[in-house]
C-alpha positions as CSV (number, residue, x, y, z in Angstrom):
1,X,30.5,2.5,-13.0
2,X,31.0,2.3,-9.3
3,X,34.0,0.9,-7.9
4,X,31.8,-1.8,-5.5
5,X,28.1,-3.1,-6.5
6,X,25.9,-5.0,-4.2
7,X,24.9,-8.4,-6.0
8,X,21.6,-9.1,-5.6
9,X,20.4,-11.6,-3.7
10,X,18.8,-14.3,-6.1
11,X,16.0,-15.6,-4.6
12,X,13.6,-18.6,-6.3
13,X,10.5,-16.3,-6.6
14,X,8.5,-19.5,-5.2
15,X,8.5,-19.5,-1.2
16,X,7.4,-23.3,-0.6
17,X,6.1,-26.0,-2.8
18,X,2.5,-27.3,-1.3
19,X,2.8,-30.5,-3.5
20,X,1.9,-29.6,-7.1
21,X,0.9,-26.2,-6.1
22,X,3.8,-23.1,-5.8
23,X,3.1,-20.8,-3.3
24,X,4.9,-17.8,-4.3
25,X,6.5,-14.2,-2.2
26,X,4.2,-12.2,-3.9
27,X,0.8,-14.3,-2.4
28,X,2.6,-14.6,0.7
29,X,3.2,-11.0,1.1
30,X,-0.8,-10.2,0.8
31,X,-1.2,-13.5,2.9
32,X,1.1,-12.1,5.7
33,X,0.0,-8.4,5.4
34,X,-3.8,-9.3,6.1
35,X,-2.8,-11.6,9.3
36,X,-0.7,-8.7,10.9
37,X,-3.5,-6.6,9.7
38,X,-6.4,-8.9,11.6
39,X,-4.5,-8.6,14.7
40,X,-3.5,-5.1,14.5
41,X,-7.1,-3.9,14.0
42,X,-8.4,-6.3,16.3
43,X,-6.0,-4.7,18.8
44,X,-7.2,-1.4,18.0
45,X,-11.0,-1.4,18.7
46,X,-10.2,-3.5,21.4
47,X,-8.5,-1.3,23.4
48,X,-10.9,1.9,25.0
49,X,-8.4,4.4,26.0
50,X,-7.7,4.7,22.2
51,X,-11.4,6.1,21.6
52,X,-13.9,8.3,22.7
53,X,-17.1,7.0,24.7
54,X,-19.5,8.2,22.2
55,X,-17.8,7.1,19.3
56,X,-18.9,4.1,17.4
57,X,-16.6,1.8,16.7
58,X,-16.5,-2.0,15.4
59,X,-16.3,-4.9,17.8
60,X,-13.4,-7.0,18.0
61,X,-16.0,-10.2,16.3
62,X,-16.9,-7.7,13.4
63,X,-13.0,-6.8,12.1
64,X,-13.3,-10.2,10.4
65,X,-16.1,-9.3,8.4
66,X,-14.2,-6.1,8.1
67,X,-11.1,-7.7,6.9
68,X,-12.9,-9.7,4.0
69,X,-14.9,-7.1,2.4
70,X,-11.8,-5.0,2.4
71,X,-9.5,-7.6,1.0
72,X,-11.6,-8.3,-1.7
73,X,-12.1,-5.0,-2.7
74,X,-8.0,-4.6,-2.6
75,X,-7.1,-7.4,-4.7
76,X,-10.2,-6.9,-6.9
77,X,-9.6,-3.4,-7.4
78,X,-5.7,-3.7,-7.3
79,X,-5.6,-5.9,-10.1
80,X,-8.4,-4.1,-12.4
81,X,-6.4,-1.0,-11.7
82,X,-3.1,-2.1,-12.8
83,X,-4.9,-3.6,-16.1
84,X,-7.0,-0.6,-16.4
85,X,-4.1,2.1,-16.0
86,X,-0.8,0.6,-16.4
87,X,-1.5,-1.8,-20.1
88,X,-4.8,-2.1,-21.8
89,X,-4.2,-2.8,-24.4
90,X,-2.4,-5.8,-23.8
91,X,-5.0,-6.8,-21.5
92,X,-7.7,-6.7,-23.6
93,X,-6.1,-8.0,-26.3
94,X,-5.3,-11.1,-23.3
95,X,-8.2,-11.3,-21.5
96,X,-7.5,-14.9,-19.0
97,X,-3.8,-12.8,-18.7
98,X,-6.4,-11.1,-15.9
99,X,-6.2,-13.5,-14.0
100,X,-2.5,-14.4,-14.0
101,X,-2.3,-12.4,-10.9
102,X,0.4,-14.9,-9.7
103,X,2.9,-13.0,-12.5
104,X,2.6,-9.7,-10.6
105,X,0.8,-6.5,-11.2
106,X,-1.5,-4.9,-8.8
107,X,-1.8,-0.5,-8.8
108,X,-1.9,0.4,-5.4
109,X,-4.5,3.1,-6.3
110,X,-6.6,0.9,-7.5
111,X,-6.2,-1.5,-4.6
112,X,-7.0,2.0,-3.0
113,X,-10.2,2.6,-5.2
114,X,-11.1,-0.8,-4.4
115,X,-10.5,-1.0,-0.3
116,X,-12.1,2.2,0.3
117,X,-15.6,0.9,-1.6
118,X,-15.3,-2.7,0.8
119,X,-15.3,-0.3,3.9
120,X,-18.1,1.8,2.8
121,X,-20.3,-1.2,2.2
122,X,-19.1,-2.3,5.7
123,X,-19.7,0.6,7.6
124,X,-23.5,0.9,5.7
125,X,-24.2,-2.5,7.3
126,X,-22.5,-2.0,10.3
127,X,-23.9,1.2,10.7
128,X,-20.2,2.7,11.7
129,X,-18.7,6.0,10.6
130,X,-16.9,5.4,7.8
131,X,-13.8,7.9,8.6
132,X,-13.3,5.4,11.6
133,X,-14.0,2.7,9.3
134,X,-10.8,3.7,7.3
135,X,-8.8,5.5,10.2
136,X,-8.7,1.6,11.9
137,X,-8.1,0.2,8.1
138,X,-5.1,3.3,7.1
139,X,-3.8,2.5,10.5
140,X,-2.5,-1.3,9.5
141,X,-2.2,-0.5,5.6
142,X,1.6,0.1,5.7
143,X,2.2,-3.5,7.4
144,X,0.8,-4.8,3.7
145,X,2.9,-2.1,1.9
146,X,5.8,-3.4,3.1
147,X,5.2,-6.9,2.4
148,X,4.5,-5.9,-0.7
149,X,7.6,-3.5,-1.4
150,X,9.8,-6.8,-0.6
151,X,7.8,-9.3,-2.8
152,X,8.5,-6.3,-5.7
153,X,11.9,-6.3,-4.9
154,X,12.1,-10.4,-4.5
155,X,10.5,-11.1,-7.9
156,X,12.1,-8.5,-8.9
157,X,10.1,-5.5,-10.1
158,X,9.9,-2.0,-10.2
159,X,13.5,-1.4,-10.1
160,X,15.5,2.0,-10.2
161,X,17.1,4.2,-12.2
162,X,20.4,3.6,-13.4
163,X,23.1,5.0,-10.5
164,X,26.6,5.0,-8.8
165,X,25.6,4.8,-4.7
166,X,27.5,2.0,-3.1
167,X,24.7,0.6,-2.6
168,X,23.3,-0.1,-6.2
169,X,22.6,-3.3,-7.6
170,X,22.6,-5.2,-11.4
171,X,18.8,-6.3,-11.3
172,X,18.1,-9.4,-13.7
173,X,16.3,-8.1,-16.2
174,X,17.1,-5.0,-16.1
175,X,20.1,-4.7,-18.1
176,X,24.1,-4.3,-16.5
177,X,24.2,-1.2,-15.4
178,X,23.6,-0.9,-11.7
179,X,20.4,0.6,-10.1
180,X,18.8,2.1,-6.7
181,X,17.0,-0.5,-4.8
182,X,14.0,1.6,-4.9
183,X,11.6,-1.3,-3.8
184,X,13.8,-1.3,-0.6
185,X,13.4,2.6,-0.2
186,X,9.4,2.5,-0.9
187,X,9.2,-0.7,2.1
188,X,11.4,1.4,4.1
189,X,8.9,4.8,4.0
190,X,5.8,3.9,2.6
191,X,6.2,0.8,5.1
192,X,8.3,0.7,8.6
193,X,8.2,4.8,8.5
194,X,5.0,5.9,7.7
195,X,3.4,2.6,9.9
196,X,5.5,4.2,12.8
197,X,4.0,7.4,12.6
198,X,0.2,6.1,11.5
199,X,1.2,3.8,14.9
200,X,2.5,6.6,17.1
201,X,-0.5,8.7,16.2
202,X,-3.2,6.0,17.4
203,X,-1.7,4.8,20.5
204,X,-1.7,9.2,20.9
205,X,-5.1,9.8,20.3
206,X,-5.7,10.3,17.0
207,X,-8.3,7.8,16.5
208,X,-10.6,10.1,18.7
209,X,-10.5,12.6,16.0
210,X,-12.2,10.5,13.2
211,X,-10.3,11.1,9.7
212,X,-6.6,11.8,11.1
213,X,-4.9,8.7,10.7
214,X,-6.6,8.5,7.4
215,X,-5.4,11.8,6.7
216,X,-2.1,11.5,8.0
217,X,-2.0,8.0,5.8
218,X,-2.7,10.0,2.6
219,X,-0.2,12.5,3.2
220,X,2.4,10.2,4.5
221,X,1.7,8.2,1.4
222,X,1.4,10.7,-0.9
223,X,4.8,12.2,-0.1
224,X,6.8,8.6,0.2
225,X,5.6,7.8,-2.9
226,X,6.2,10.7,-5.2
227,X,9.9,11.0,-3.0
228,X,10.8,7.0,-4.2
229,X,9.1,7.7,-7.6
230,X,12.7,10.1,-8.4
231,X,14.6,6.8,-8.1
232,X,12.3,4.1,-9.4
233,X,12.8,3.4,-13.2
234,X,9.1,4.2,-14.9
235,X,8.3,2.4,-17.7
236,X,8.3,4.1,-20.4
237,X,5.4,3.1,-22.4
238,X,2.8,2.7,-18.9
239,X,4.2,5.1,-16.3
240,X,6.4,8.0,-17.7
241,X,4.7,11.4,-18.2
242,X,5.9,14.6,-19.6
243,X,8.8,17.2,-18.2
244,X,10.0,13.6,-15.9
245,X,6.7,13.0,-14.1
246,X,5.8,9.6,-13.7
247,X,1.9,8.2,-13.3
248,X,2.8,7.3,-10.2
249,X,3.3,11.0,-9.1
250,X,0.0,12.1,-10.7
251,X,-2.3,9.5,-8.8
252,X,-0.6,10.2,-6.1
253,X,-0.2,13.9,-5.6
254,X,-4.2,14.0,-5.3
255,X,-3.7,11.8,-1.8
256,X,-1.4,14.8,-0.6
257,X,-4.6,17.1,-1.5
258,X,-7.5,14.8,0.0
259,X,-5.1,13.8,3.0
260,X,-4.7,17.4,4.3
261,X,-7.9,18.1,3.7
262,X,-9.5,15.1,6.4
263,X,-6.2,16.4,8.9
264,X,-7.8,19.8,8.7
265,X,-11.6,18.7,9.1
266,X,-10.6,16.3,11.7
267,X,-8.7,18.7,13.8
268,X,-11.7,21.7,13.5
269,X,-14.0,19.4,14.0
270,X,-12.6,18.0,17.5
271,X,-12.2,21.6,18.6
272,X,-15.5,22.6,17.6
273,X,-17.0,19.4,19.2
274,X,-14.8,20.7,22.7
């Protein structure tokens, strides 16, 4: 047991009452993430010196058809995934507990599965390349990760494992011994750090090279996530796999694979084009 703990910070998992309706951290973090998303694509396709002449892009009007297709498909798909991967048989056995969504439980890769088919119905009817479809879409996704990360963390959720760092906490729920703050470390580098790079590489000219940011979004996520999966406490019925892997590492070690695979096509691709 370490000498000094960090308590956690209780907080009433409800943000704001609107009457006889509790509008909880968890909806506000999606709430909040798609706003900053709105205006960070908007920003985006709005600004030229980011693109190429010839490359198609959306217009500024269009991101908010854009948005919608794509946030259904994330909180459709996010949901279905975490029922689908993570506890079946509970689910099916609980059928309206599908649409608790207000208790938590979204998979990321299936919020993934399920943002990647909104933009290719958008981009058919657009008529837009889908790779800048989801390069303008990866470029914004870690603003909603990190929203995200801290509603896990507020509820809480997805706590560490059990350890000594000064900076472990006792997590309600989750027993007295003290644990890493792994929510905090997956908002930290699946948020603010890999949205600084995804950020830096725009404003840089990566959105001239169609597939790089979503590229460098697979492999930044890919890598965050299986780093923060050593610390975060898998369930052990849902997420933990053989010789200490977690399911968390095995959808996501496939994103290293495809991510590296659109960096390399976009970057041959540009110089083949010059």
């Amino acid at each position: 047991m370490p000498f000094f703990i960090l308590p956690f910070p209780v907080i009433d998992p409800v943000a704001v009452h609107l009457g006889p309706l509790p509008l909880r951290w968890y909806a506000l973090a999606y709430i909040g993430g798609f706003i900053v998303a709105w205006f960070g694509m908007r920003a985006l396709v709005s600004n030229d010196a980011l693109w190429t002449k010839s490359e198609a892009r959306p217009t500024r009007d269009s991101i908010d058809d854009l948005l919608a297709n794509v946030a259904f498909g994330i909180i459709i798909g996010g949901r279905l995934g975490h029922v689908l991967i993570y506890d079946p048989a509970f689910y099916f056995a609980h059928p309206l507990e599908i649409l608790a969504t207000w208790k938590g439980g979204m998979a990321f890769h299936g919020g993934l599965i399920g943002g990647l088919i909104g933009m290719a119905l958008f981009a058919r009817k657009s008529a837009t390349p889908f790779l800048t479809i989801s390069d303008i879409c990866a470029a914004v996704t870690p603003v909603g990760l990190f929203f995200g990360r801290l509603a896990n963390f507020i509820k809480p959720e997805m706590w560490g494992r059990e350890s000594d760092v000064p900076w472990a906490m006792v997590f309600p729920g989750a027993g007295d011994m003290p644990r890493h703050p792994s929510q905090l470390y997956e908002a930290g580098l699946e948020g603010v750090a890999l949205g600084l790079l995804l950020w830096f590489a725009a404003r840089n000219g990566a959105l001239k090279r169609p597939g790089l940011v979503t590229g460098l979004f697979g492999v930044g996520y890919g890598f965050a996530r299986i780093f923060c999966e050593f610390f975060r406490e898998p369930d052990p019925v849902q997420e933990a796999l053989s010789y200490g892997l977690t399911m968390g590492m095995a959808l996501s070690a496939p994103l290293l694979l495809i991510g590296a695979g659109l960096i390399l096509h976009a970057l041959r691709a540009r110089s083949v084009a010059t």
